[in-house]
N, C-alpha and C positions, 0 to 999 in steps of 0.2 A: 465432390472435389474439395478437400482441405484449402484454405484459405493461406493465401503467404505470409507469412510470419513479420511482421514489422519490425518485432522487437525479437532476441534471442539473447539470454546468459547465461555461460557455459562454466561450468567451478570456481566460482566468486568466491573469492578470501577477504574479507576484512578483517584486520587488526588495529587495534588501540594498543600504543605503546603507555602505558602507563608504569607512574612511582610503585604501583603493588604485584606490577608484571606486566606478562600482554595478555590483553582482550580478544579472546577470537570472537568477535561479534559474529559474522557470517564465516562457515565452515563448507566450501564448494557448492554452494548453490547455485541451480542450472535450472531454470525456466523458458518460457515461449508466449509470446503476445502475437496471437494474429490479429491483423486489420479487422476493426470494427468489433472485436473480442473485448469481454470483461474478465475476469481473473482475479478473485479476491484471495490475500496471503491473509491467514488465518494465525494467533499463536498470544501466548502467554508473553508478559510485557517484560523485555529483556529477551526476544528472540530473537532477532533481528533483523524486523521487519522495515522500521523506519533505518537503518543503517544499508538495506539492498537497497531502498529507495534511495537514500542518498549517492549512491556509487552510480546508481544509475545517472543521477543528475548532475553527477561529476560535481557532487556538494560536500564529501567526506572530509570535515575538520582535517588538516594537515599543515602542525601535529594535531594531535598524536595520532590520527589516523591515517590509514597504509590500505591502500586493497595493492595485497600482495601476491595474488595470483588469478587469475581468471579471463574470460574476453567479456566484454558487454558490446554488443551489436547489433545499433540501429541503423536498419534500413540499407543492412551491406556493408557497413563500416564499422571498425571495432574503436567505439570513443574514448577506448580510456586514453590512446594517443591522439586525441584531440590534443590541439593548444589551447590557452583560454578564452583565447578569440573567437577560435569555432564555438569552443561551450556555449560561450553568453550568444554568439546566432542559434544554438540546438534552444537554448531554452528556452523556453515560451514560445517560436516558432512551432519545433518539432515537438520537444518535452516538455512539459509544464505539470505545476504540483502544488496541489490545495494545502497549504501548511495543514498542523495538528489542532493551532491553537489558537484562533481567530481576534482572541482578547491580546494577542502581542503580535501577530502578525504583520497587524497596519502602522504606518509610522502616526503617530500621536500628535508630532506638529504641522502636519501636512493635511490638506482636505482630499476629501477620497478622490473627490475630481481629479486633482492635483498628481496622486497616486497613479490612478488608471491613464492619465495622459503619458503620464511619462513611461508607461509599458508600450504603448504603440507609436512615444516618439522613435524609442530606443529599438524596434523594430522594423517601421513602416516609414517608407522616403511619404511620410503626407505633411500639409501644414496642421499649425497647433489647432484652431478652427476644426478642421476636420479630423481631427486626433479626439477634440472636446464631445464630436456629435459621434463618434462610434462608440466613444465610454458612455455616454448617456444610453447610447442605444441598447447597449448589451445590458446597462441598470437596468433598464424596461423589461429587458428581456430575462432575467434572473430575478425580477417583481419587488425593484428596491426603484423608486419616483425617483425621475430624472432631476425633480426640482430638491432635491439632496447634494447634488453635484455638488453645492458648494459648502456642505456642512463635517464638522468634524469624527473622525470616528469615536471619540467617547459621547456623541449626539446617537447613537446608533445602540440597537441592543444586538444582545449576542447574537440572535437568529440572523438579524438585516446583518451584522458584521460577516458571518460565514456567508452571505449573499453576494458581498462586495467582494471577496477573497474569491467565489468561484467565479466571479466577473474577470475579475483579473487574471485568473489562470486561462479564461478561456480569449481573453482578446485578442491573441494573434490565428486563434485558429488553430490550437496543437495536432499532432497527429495522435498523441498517447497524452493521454491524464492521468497522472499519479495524483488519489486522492488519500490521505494517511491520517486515517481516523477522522472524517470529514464532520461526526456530529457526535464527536464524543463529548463536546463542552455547552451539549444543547440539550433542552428539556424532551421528553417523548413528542410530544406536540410538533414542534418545532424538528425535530429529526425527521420526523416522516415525510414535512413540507420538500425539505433539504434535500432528500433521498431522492422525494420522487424531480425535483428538479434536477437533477444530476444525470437521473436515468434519460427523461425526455433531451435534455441536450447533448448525451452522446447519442442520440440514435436521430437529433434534430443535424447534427457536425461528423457523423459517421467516425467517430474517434473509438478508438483504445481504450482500455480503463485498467489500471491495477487498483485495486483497494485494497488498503491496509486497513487491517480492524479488529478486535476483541468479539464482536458482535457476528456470531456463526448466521442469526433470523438477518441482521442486513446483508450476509452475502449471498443467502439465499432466496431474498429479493430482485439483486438489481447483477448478480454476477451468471456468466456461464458453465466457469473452469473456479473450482477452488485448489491452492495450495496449503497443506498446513505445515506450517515451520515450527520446532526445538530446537534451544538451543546452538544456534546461527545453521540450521538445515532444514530442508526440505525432508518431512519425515514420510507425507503422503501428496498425492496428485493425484485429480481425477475432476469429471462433470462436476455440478452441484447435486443430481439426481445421484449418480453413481456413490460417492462418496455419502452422501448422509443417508441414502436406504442400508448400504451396505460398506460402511467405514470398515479398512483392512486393518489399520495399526491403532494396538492400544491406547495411546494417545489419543487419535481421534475419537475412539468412542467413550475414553475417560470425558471428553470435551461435551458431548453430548449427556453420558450420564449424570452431569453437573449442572443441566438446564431442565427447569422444572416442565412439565408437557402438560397445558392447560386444558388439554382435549382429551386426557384420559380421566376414567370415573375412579381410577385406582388412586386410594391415599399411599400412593407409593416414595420411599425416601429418596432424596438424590444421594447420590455414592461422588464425594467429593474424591480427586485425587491426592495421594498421601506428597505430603512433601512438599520443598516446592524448588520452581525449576533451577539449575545450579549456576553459578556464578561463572561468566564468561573466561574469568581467566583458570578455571578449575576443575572444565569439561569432563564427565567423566569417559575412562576408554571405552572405547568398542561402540555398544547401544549409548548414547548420551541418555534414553527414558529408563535406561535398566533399574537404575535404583528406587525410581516410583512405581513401576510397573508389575501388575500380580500376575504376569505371566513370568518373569523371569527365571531364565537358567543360566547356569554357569558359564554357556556359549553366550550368552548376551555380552556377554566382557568383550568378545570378538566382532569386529565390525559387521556390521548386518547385509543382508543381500539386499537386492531389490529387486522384489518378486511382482507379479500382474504383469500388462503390459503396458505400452504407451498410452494408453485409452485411461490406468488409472491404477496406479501403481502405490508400492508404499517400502520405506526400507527399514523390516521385521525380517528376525529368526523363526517366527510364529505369528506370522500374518493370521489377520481371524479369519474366521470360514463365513 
């Protein structure tokens, strides 16, 4: 039996209205978050990964940004008519979201203590006392010493900073985590820590997870369902298993044949993709991948179907075999 869907977005539009035109960052993007699911958006930087994420979060700069058509609906309710009174109860209660960049994220003149109390005043009818003992506890519980509470964030190195940020995202409890590139600004070492804490506390909080990320080997760590996005779209969907044995659209397996495989004895070249991806306000018609891609035909100018089915699909004129 399929699990209920918490999260659903159905042809998401974002636009930046900018001086050199408009930005179609996201182009009808339409996903699905069941309870207790992970789902990593996969995609070249300029996709428009962290901009769904924002629209989710009801966080899209305005101006110049516009989500100018679509529904986003959590848990039965379509939020983009929220008011911003309901937002700020959705966030961190229901949504919450590990910033990109842990080294700006925390305020500088505040102590992290300071920080995390005021997420669970601005939340939770408790006193500041016990606001102080749930932030210490969830330090503990993200492996950053409670006897830190009262130290600044430039006392902290990058890895304990991204420890304190996923403290913060999780103090109310969310029902979905959006984490958007959670250890891009961390050493190998240090990422793996990071990972495997993330993984253990949704499955400790029974939460959601979207991850945004560059990194195809982290999604096939800690994700169920991968997305890969072009271009402000969803170009392919499917399991993690489905999709990287058997990747259907070009793009995807350009993505793969770009990652070196340390498990084979062949001194084989990687086959990088040509080009690189096009400028948001300058889309191309039809395929937006037609102009990189070595399968192209002249129908690729025409917009593409979308062939498989709900289980793992992708939208090609010539889906691989």
């Amino acid at each position: 039996m399929d699990k209920e869907n918490i999260l659903e977005v159905h042809d998401l539009h974002v636009h930046y209205k900018t001086d050199t035109g408009i930005a179609k960052a996201v182009n009808g993007v339409s996903l699905t978050l069941a309870k207790g699911e992970s789902l990593g958006l996969v995609g070249e930087t300029g996709a428009g990964k962290t901009t769904t994420a924002l629209a989710i979060m009801q966080l899209v700069p305005d101006p110049p940004g516009v989500i100018e058509n679509g529904e986003i609906i959590f848990k039965g309710k379509n939020i983009i008519y929220n008011t911003e009174r309901e937002n700020q109860e959705m966030r961190g209660d229901g949504i919450s979201m590990i910033s990109q960049d842990p080294m700006t994220a925390l305020n500088p003149v505040m102590t992290v203590g300071e920080q995390l109390t005021e997420v669970i005043l601005h939340h939770k009818k408790v006193s500041k006392k016990e606001a102080e003992r749930m932030a210490k506890e969830l330090m503990e519980t993200v492996g950053v010493k409670a006897d830190r509470f009262r130290d600044f964030p430039h006392q902290f190195s990058g890895g304990m900073k991204q420890r304190v940020i996923i403290a913060m995202a999780l103090l109310c409890r969310p029902e979905i985590l959006i984490a958007d590139e959670p250890t891009t600004a961390l050493d190998v070492t240090i990422q793996a820590q990071v990972l495997d804490l993330i993984r253990s506390l949704i499955k400790q909080y029974d939460m959601s997870m979207l991850l945004i990320t560059h990194d195809l080997g982290v999604v096939g760590e800690v994700c169920d369902r991968v997305a890969i996005m072009y271009a402000g779209e969803i170009v392919e969907e499917g399991s993690v298993l489905d999709v990287y044995t058997a990747p259907k659209h070009p793009y995807t397996q350009g993505l793969f044949d770009s990652l070196p495989d340390i498990n084979s004895d062949e001194n084989k070249k990687l086959i990088p993709i040509p080009g690189v991806a096009p400028n948001a306000t300058d889309i191309p018609s039809g395929c937006a991948f037609n102009p990189r891609c070595r399968y192209k035909q002249p129908i690729c100018e025409q917009p593409p179907p979308i062939s498989g089915d709900g289980n793992h699909w992708c939208r090609c004129h010539f889906p691989l075999k």
